[in-house]
C-alpha positions in Angstrom: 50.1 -5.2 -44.1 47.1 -3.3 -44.3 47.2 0.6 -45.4 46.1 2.9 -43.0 43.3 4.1 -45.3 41.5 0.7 -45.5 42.0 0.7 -41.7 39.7 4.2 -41.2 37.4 2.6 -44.2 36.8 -0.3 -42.4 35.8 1.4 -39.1 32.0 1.3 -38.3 32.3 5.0 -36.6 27.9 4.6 -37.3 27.8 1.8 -35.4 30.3 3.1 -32.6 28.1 6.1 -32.3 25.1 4.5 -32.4 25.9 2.2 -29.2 27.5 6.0 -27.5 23.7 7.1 -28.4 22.2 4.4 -26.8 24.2 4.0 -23.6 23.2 7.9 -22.9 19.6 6.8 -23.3 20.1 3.9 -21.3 21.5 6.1 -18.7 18.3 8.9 -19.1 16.2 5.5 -18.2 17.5 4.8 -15.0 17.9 8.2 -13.9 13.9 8.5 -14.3 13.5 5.3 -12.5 15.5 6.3 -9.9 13.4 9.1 -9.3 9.9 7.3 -9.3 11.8 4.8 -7.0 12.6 7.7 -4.6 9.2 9.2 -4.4 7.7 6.1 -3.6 10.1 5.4 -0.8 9.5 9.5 0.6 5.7 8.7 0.4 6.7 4.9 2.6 9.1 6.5 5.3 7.0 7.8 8.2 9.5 9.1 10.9 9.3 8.2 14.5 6.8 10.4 16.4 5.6 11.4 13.1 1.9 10.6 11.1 3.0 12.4 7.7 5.3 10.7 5.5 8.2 12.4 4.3 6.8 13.1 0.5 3.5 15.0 2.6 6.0 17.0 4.8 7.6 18.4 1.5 11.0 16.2 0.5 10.3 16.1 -3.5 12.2 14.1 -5.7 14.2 15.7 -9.1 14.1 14.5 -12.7 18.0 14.7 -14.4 18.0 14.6 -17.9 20.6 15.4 -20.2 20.4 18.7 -21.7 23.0 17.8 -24.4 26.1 15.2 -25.4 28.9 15.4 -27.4 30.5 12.6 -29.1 34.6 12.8 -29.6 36.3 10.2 -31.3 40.5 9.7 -31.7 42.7 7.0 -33.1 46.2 6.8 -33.5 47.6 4.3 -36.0 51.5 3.0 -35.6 53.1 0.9 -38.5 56.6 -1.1 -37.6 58.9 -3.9 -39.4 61.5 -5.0 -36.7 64.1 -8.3 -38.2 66.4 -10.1 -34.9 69.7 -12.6 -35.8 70.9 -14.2 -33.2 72.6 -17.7 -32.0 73.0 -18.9 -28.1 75.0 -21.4 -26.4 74.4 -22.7 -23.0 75.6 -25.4 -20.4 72.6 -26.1 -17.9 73.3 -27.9 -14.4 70.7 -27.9 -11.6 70.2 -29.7 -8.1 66.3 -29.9 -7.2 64.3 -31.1 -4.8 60.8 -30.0 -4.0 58.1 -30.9 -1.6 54.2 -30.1 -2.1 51.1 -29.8 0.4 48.0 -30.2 -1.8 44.9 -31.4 0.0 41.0 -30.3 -1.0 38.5 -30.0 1.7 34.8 -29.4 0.9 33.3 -26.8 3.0 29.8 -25.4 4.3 28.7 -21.7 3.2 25.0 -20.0 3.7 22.8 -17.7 1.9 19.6 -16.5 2.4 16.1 -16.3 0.8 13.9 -13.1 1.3 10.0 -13.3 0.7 9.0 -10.6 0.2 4.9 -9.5 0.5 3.3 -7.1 -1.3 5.4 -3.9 -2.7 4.8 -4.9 -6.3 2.4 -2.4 -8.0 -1.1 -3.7 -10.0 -1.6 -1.8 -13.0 -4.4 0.8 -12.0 -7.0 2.6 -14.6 -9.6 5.1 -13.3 -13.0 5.3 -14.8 -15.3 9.1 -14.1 -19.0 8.2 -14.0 -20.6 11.7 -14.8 -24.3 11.8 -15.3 -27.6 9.6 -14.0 -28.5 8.2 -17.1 -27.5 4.8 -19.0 -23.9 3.9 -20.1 -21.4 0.4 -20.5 -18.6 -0.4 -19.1 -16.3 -3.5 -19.9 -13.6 -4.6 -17.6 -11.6 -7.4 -18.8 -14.5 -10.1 -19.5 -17.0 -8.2 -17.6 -19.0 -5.6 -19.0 -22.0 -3.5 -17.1 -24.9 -2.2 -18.7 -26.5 0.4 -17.0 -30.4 0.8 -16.8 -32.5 3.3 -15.8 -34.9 1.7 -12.5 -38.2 0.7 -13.8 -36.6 -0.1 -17.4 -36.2 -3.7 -18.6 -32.7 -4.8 -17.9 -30.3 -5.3 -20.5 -30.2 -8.3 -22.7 -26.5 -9.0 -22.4 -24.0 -7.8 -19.8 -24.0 -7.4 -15.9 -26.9 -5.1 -15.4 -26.3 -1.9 -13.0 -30.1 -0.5 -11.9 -29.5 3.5 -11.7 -30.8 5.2 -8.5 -32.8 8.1 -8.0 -29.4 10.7 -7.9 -26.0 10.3 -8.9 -24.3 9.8 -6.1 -26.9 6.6 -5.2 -25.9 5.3 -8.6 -22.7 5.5 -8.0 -22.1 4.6 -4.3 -25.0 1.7 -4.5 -25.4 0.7 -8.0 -22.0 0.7 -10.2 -19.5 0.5 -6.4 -21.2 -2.7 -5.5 -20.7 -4.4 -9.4 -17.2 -3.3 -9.8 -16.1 -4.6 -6.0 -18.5 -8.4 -7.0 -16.1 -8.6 -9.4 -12.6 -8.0 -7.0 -10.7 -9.6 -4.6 -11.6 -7.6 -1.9 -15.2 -9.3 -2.6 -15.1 -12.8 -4.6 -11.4 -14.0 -3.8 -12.0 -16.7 -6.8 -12.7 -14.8 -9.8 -12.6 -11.2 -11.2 -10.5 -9.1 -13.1 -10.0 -6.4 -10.2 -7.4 -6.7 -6.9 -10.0 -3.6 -5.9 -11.6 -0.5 -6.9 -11.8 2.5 -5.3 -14.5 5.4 -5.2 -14.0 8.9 -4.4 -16.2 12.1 -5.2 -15.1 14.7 -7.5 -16.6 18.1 -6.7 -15.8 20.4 -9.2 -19.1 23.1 -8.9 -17.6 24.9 -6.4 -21.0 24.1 -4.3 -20.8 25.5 -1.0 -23.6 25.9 2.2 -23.7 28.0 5.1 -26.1 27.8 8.8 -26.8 29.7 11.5 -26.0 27.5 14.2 -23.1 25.7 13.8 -23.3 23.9 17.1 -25.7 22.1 15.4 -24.8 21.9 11.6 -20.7 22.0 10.3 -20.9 23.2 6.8 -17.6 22.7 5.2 -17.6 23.8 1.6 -20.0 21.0 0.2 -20.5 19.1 3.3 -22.8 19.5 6.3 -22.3 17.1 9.6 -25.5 17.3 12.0 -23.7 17.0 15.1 -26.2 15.5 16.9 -29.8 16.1 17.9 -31.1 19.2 19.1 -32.1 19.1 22.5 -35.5 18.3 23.2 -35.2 15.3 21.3 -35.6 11.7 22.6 -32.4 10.6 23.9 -30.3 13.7 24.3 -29.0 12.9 27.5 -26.0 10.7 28.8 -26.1 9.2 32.7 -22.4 8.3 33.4 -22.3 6.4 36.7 -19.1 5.4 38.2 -18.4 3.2 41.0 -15.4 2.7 43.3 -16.5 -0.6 44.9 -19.9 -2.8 44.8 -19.9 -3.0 48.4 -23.0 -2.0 49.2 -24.8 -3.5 46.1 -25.1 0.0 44.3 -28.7 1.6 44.0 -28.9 4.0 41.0 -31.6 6.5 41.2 -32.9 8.7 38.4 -35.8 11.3 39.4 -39.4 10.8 40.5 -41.3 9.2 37.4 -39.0 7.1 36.6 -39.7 4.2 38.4 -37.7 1.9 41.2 -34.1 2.6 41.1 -32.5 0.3 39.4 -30.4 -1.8 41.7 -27.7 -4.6 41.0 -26.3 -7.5 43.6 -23.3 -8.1 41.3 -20.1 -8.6 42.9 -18.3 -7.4 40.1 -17.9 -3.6 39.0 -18.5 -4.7 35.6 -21.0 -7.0 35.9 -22.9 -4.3 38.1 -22.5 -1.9 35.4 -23.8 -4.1 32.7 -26.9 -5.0 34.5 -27.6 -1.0 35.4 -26.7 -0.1 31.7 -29.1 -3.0 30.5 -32.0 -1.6 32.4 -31.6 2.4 31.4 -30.4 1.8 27.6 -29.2 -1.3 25.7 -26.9 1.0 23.5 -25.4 1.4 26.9 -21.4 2.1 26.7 -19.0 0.3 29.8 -15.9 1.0 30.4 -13.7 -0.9 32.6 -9.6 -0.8 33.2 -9.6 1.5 30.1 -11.3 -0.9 27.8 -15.0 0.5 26.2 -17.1 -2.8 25.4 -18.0 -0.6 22.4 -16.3 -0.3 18.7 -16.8 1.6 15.6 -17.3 -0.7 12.4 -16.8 0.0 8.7 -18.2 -1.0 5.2 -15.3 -2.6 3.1 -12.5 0.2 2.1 -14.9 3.5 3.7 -13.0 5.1 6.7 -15.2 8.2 7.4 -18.5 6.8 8.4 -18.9 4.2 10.9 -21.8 1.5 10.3 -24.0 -0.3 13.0 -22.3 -4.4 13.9 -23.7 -7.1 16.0 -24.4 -5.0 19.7 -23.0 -1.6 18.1 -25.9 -0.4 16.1 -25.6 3.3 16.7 -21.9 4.1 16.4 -22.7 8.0 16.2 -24.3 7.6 19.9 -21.5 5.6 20.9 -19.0 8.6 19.6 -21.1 10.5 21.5 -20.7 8.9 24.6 -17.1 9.1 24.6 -17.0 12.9 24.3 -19.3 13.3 26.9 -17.3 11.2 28.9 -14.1 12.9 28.2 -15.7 16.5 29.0 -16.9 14.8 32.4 -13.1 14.0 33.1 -11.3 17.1 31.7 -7.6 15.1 32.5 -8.5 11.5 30.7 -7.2 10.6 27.2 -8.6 8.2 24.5 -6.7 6.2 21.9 -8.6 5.1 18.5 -6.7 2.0 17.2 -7.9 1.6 13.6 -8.2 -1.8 11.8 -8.9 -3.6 8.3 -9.8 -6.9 7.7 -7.3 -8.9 5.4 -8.4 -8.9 1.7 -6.0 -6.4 0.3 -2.2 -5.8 0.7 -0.7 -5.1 3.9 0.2 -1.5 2.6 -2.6 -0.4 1.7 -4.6 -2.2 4.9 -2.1 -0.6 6.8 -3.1 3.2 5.1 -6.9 2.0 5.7 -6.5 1.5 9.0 -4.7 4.3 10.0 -7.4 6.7 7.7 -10.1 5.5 9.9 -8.6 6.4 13.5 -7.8 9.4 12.3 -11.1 10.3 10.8 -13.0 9.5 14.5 -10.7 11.2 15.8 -11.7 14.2 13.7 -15.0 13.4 14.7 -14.6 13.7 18.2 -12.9 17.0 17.8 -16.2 18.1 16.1 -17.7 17.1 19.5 -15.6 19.6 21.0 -13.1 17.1 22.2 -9.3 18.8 22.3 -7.4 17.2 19.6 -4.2 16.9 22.0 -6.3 14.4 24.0 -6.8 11.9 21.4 -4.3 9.5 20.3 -5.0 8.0 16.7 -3.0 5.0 15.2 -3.1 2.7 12.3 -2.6 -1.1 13.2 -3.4 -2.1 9.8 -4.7 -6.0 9.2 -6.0 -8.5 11.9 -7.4 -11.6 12.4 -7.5 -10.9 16.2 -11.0 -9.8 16.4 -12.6 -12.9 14.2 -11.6 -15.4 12.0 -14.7 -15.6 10.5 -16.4 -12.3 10.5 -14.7 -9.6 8.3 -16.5 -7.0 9.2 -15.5 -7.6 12.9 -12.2 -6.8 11.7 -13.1 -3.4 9.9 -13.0 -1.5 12.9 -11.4 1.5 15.3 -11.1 0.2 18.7 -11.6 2.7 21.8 -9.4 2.7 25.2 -9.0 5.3 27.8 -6.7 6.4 30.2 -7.5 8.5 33.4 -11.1 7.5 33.8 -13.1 5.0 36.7 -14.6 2.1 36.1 -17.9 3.8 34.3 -21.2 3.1 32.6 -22.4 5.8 29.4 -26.2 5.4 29.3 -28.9 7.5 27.0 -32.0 9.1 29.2 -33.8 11.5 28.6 -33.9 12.6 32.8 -31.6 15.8 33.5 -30.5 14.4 36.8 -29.6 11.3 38.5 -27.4 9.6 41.3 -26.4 6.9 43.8 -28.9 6.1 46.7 -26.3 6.5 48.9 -22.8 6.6 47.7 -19.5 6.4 49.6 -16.9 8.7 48.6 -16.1 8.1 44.5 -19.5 7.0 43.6 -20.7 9.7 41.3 -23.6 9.7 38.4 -24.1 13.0 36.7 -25.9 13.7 33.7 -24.1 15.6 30.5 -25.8 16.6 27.4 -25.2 15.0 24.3 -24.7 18.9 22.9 -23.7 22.2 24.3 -26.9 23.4 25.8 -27.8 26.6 23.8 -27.8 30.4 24.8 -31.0 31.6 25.5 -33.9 32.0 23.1 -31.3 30.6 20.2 -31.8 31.0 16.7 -34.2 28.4 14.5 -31.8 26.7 12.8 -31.0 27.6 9.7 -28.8 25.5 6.1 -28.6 28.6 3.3 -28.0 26.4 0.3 -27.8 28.3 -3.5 -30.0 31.0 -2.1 -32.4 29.2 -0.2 -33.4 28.7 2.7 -33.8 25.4 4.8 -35.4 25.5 8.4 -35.6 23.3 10.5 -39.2 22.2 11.7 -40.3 23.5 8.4 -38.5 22.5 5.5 -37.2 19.1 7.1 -38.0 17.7 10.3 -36.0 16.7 13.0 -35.3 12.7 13.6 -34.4 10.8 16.6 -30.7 10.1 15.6 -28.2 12.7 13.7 -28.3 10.5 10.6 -32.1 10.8 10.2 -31.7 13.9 10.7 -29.1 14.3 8.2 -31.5 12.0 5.9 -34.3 14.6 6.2 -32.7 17.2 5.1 -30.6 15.8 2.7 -34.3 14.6 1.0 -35.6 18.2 1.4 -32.4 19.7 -0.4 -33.1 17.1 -3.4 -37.1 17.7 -3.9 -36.1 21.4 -4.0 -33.4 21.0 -6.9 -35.4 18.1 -8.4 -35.4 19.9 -11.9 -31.8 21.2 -11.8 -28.6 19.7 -11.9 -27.8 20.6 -8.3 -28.7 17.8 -5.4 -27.9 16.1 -1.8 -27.4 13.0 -0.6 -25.9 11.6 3.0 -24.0 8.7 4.3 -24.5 9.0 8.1 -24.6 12.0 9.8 -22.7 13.5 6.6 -24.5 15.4 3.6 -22.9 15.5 0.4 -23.4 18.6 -1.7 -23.3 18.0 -5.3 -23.6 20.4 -8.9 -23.0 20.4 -12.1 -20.1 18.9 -13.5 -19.7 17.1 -10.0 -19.2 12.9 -10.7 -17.8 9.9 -9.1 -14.3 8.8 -10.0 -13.2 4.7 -9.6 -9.2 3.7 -9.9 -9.7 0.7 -10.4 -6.5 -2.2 -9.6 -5.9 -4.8 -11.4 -5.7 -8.5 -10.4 -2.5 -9.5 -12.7 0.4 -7.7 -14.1 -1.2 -8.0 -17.3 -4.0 -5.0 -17.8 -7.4 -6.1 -18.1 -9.3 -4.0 -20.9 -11.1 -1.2 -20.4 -13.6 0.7 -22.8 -16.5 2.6 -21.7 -19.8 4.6 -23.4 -22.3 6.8 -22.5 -22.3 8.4 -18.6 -19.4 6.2 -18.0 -15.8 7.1 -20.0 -12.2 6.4 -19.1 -10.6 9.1 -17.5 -6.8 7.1 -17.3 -6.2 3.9 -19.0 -4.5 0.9 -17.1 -1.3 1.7 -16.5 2.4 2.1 -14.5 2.1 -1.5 -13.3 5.0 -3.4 -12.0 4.9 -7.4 -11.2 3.6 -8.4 -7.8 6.1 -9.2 -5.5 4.1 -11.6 -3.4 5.0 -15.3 -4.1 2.8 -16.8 -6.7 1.3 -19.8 -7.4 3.7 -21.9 -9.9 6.8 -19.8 -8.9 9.8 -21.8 -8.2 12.5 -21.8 -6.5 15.7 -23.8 -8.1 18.6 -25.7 -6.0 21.4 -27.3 -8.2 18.9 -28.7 -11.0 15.9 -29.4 -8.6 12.8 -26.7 -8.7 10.9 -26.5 -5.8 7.4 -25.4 -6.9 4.9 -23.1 -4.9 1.3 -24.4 -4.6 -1.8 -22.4 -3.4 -2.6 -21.7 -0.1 -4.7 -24.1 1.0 -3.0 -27.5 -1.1 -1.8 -30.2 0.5 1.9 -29.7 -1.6 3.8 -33.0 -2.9 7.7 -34.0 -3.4 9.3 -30.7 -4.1 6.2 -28.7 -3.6 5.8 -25.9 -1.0 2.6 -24.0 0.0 2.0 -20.2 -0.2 1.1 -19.0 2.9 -0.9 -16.3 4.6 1.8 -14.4 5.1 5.5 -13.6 3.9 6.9 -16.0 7.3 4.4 -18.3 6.6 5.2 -18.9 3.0 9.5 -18.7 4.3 8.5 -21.3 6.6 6.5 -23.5 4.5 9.8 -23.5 1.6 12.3 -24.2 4.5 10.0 -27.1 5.4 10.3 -28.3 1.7 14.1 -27.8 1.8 14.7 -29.7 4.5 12.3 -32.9 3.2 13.7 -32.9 0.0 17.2 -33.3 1.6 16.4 -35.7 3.5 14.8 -37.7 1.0 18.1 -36.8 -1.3 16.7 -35.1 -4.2 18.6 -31.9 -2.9 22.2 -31.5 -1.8 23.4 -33.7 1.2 24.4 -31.5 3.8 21.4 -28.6 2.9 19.7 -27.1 5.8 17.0 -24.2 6.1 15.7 -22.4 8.8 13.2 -19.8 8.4 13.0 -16.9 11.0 10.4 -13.8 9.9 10.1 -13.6 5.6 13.9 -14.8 6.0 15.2 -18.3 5.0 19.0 -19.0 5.9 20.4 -21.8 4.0 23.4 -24.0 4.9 25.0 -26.4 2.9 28.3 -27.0 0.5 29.6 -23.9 -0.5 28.8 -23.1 -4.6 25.3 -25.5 -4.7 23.6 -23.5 -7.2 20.2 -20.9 -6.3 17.8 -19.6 -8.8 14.1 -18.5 -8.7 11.3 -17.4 -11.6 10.4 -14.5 -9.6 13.1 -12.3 -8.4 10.7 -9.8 -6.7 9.1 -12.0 -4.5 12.7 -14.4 -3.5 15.3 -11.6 -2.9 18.5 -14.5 -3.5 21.6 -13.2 -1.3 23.7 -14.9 -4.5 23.7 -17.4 -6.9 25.2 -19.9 -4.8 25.4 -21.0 -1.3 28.9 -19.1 -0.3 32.1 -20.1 1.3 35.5 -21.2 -0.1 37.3 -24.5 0.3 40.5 -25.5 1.3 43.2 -27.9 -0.2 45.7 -29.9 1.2 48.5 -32.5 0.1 52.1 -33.7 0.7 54.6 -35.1 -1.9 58.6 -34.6 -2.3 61.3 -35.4 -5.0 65.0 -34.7 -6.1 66.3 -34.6 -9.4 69.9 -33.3 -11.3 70.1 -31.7 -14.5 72.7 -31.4 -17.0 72.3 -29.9 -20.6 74.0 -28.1 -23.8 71.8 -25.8 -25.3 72.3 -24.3 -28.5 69.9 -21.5 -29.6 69.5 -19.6 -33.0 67.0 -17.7 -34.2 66.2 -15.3 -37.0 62.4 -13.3 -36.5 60.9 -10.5 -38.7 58.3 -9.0 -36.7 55.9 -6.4 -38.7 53.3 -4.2 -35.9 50.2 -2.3 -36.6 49.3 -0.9 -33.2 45.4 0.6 -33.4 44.6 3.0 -30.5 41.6 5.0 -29.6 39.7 7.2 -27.4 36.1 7.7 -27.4 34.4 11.2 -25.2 31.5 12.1 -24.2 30.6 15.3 -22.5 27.0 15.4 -21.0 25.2 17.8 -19.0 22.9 16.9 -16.6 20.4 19.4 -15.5 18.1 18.8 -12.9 14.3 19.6 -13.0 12.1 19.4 -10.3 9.2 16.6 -10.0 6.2 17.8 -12.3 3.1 18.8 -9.8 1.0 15.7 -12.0 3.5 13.2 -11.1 3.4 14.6 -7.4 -0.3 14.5 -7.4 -0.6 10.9 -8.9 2.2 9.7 -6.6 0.4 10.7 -3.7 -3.0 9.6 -5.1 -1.5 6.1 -5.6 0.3 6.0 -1.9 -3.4 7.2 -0.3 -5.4 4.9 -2.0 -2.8 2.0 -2.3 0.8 1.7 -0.6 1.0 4.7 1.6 
C-alpha cells in the first residue's frame, strides 16, 4: 500500500489549478460573446409599429467579468485491511419455464436542414483619406496610386486621377476604384464584398441665410429648396378629371396657344397626352399609382439621380408636395428599394434609408411628416431583371387624391373649357410665394457674404443652383483650407481637418491586406470578422458516407452535386432536389425523402442515417442523425428443472485506500455597462451593414 505522503506528492495540484484557471477564462470568453451576440440581435429586432430598432431606442447590453476567484482545494485519504473466512453449503432445486417476445422493426424518423443567408459578418477595415494631394493604397492584390490631374500617371498600380477638391477626389476618384474592385461592381473578381464612404466633418463649419424658404442651412449643409420664383418653370398645373366624357379641353391663359385638347377614352391616356403637350417631365397619377420614381446611384440614399423618363427627380419631389398641399386630406407612401448585389440585411437597411430620406425631403417642402408613410422593402428583381439601377429606387403611391396630371408652366392660371362638377385644374407654386418686397437672398459663410444675383447666379433647376454657389463658395476659399462642393440640391461644407472615411468589407473570411501612405492611412485595420453564413461554393453536405457537394449558381451540377441558388429557398430546394436523385439512383439511403418548403429542408428516412456538413453556419442540422426509435419483437418458450449441491468457501483479505476530494471556486461577477466605442461601432456596423 502506498503511504499517504507519496499520495499528496504525487498530486499535480499545478496542473489541477491550472485547468480551474482556464475554465474561469473560458467562462470570461463566452460571457463577452454573449454580449456582442446580444447587441447585434437589439440593433436586428425592430418592433411592430416601430422604425427604430431596439439598440436605437436605448436597450444596451452589459459586459460580466470576474472581478476575482478563489481556488479551494480538500482531500480526505482513508486506509483499511479487512480479512473474511467463511464456508457455505447449499441444495438448489428450481422449476422454470420462460417465454420471450423479441422482434426488431426498422422505422422512419425526420430532421431538418436550415440554409441559412447572410448573417455571417465580412471582416471590415476603414481607410480616412485626409488631404488633396498624392498617396497609395494596397488592398489585397490591388494597390492605387494617386496622381495629381495633369501629372503623368503612375508607372505601377491602379491609377486614381485627383480632382480639383477633396470631396471630388474622394466621391469621384478613389469611391469609383475601390467599388471596380467589389462585388457590388465586378461580381467576378476583387478583394472587397463593398466599401462604403461617408464624410467626416470635424471643423465645426457651419453657414447661416436670410431666407430660409429658399436655403436650409443645417450646420455644414445648405439644401436650395427650389427655384426662386421668377424662374422658368416655377409653376405646377394639376388637372384632374372625373370622366373623359366630353373629350376634356384644358385651357391655359391667352398667349399660350390652342387649348390643348385630348379624344382619349381613357382618364389616363387623356392625361398623358395633356401632360405630353404642357411638359414631358409631366407627373400622372392614376388609382394611387404616380408613373414617376426616384432613382439612386449604387449604395447613396439621400440624393436621387435622373433614370430613363425620370430625369429631374427634384421636380418630380416637387410635384408631389404641391400636390399634397392641393389635397390637404391625401397621404403618400415612399416604398424604398435596392437592387441585389449585397446581403439582404444590409439591402434591406438601404432601402429603408432611402424612403426615409425623401421623406425628409418632402417635409422640407413643407409637407406634414404625419402624412407620409416611409418603408424599407429591401431587394427586388420586380422592377428589371436586367437594369439594376431600375431597381435602386423609392417608389411613390397616394391615397385620397383623383385621377391627376402634375405639369411644369410657367402660366399663373389655368382650367377646363367647360368642366362638369370634379373637373378642376389649378395652378400651385413650386415655393411659398414670398411676403412683400422680401429680402435678397443671403448664405453668411466664415464671415462672408454670398448674394444671390451677385456672387452666384440663379439656375433653372435647384441643383444648378446649388452648383453655382457651391462654385462661388470654392473660388472664394481657393487659397485656404476651407471649400464646397454639392451632390444635388445639397452643398457640402468642408474645413480643415474635414476628410472622407471608407469601411471597407471584405470578400472572404480571410482579411485582405491593407497598408496605406501619404493622404491616404488606415484609420482601423481589418477586423471582427466571422465566416459567412451563406452556402458556399464546395460546401458539403454529408448523408451516411455520401457528400453532396454545392456548385455555383449558374453550373449545370452532376451525381451528388447541388447548385447554389439565388436565394436561401432556392439553394433548400436545389439540395432536396439532389437528395431525392441520389436516392433514387441508390447512392443515398433507400427510403430518404426531402422536401424543401422556405430555407427549410425536412428529411425522412430510417431513423439514425447519419447527417454532417462543412459549414455549420450556413446548414443549421436539427441533429446528427435522422431521428426516431425502433421497435423489437420476438416469441420463444422453454422449461427446464434444476437440482444442485453447492459447497462454498472462501477466505479474502481485502486492503482500501479510498481518495476523496473537493475542489471550490468562489467568483464574483460584476457587471459593467457596454463601453460607448463598442456602442458606437455596433451601431456603425448595423447602419452601414446588417441593420
Amino acid at each position: 500500500m502506498p503511504k499517504a505522503g507519496k499520495l499528496l506528492a504525487d498530486l499535480n495540484v499545478a496542473d489541477f489549478i491550472g485547468d480551474m484557471a482556464l475554465a474561469v477564462a473560458d467562462a470570461q470568453t463566452k460571457l463577452d460573446q454573449n454580449s456582442v451576440d446580444q447587441s447585434l440581435r437589439l440593433g436586428q429586432t425592430v418592433l411592430p409599429g416601430m422604425t427604430q430598432n431596439l439598440l436605437s431606442l436605448g436597450l444596451q447590453p452589459a459586459f460580466y467579468h470576474f472581478q476575482y476567484a478563489d481556488l479551494e482545494m480538500h482531500l480526505n485519504i482513508y486506509y483499511s485491511t479487512a480479512i473474511d473466512l467463511g464456508v457455505n453449503f447449499n441444495l438448489d432445486r428450481e422449476n422454470e419455464s420462460s417465454n420471450y417476445d423479441l422482434q426488431t422493426e426498422a422505422v422512419s424518423g425526420t430532421a431538418t436542414i436550415t440554409v441559412q443567408d447572410g448573417q455571417g459578418l465580412p471582416p471590415t477595415g476603414k481607410v480616412a483619406f485626409t488631404a488633396n494631394s498624392g498617396g497609395q493604397l494596397t488592398v489585397g492584390s490591388t494597390t492605387y496610386a494617386l496622381f495629381p490631374s495633369g501629372s503623368p500617371a503612375p508607372a505601377t498600380g491602379e491609377p486614381v486621377e485627383l480632382g480639383a477638391s477633396l470631396w471630388q477626389s474622394a466621391q469621384e476618384g478613389l469611391l469609383v476604384a475601390l467599388r471596380n474592385n467589389s462585388v457590388w461592381t465586378n461580381q467576378a473578381t476583387g478583394d472587397l464584398q463593398g466599401v462604403h464612404m461617408q464624410w467626416v466633418t470635424v471643423s465645426g463649419v457651419t453657414a447661416s441665410t436670410n431666407r430660409p424658404d429658399l436655403y436650409v442651412c443645417d450646420k455644414a449643409l445648405i439644401t436650395v429648396r427650389t427655384s426662386p420664383q421668377s424662374a422658368p418653370g416655377d409653376n405646377f398645373v394639376i388637372a384632374s378629371l372625373d370622366s373623359v366624357s366630353p373629350p376634356p379641353s384644358l385651357e391655359l391663359p391667352s398667349g399660350s396657344g390652342s387649348p390643348h385638347t385630348s379624344a382619349n377614352g381613357t382618364v389616363a391616356g387623356a392625361l398623358a397626352e395633356i401632360g405630353a403637350a404642357i411638359d414631358p417631365g409631366f407627373v400622372l397619377v392614376t388609382g394611387g399609382e404616380c408613373n414617376r420614381a426616384l432613382y439612386f446611384d449604387t449604395n447613396d440614399d439621400d440624393t436621387p439621380q435622373g433614370h430613363g423618363a425620370d430625369t429631374l427627380p427634384l421636380v418630380s419631389l416637387d410635384a408631389v408636395a404641391a400636390l399634397l398641399t392641393a389635397y390637404p386630406a391625401a397621404r403618400v407612401a415612399l416604398d424604398g428599394w435596392a437592387d441585389e448585389r449585397s446581403t439582404p440585411a444590409y439591402n434591406q437597411s438601404l432601402s429603408t434609408r432611402r424612403a426615409e430620406s425623401m421623406k425628409r425631403a418632402l417635409v422640407s417642402r413643407g409637407v406634414t411628416a404625419s402624412r407620409i408613410d416611409a418603408t424599407g422593402r429591401g431587394e427586388t428583381t420586380r422592377f428589371s431583371t436586367t437594369d439594376l439601377a431600375a431597381n435602386r429606387r423609392v417608389a411613390i403611391t397616394f391615397t385620397g387624391v383623383p385621377d391627376v396630371l402634375i405639369a411644369r408652366t410657367s402660366h399663373p392660371t389655368a382650367a377646363w373649357t367647360g368642366a362638369p362638377s370634379g373637373r378642376q385644374a389649378r395652378i400651385v407654386p413650386r415655393t411659398v410665394a414670398p411676403g412683400a418686397s422680401p429680402p435678397t437672398p443671403v448664405i453668411t459663410f466664415r464671415g462672408r457674404d454670398y448674394t444671390q444675383g451677385t456672387d452666384f447666379q440663379v439656375g433653372a433647376t435647384a441643383e444648378s443652383t446649388a452648383e453655382n454657389l457651391a462654385t462661388s463658395i470654392r473660388a472664394a476659399n481657393a487659397n485656404t483650407t476651407y471649400g464646397a462642393f454639392n451632390r444635388g440640391d445639397r452643398i457640402y461644407l468642408h474645413g480643415p481637418g474635414d476628410y472622407a472615411l471608407y469601411t471597407l468589407f471584405a470578400r472572404t473570411p480571410t482579411a485582405p491586406t491593407l497598408s496605406a501612405a501619404g493622404s491616404v492611412r488606415v484609420a482601423e485595420p481589418f477586423g471582427n470578422g466571422r465566416p459567412p453564413a451563406s452556402p458556399q461554393a464546395r460546401d458539403t453536405l454529408v448523408i451516411e458516407s455520401v457528400q453532396l457537394v454545392a456548385v455555383a449558381a449558374g453550373t449545370t451540377p452532376q451525381a451528388n452535386e447541388f447548385a447554389l441558388g439565388v436565394s436561401a429557398a432556392e439553394t433548400a430546394q436545389n439540395l432536396s432536389d439532389a437528395i431525392n436523385a441520389g436516392a433514387a439512383a441508390g447512392s443515398l439511403p433507400s427510403g430518404l425523402r426531402a422536401q424543401a418548403a422556405g430555407n427549410i429542408v425536412t428529411l425522412t428516412g430510417p431513423s439514425g442515417t447519419m447527417l454532417g456538413t462543412s459549414n455549420r453556419n450556413a446548414f443549421l442540422l436539427s441533429g446528427p442523425r435522422i431521428g426516431g426509435r425502433s421497435s423489437v419483437s420476438r416469441k420463444e418458450s422453454s422449461g427446464r428443472e434444476l437440482r444442485a449441491l453447492n459447497v462454498d468457501a472462501h477466505l479474502s483479505v481485502k486492503q482500501e485506500l479510498n481518495v476523496s476530494g473537493s475542489s471550490t471556486i468562489k467568483a464574483r461577477l460584476v457587471a459593467v455597462p457596454a463601453p460607448p466605442q463598442f456602442l458606437q461601432a455596433i451601431g456603425d456596423y448595423l447602419e452601414r451593414w446588417y441593420p
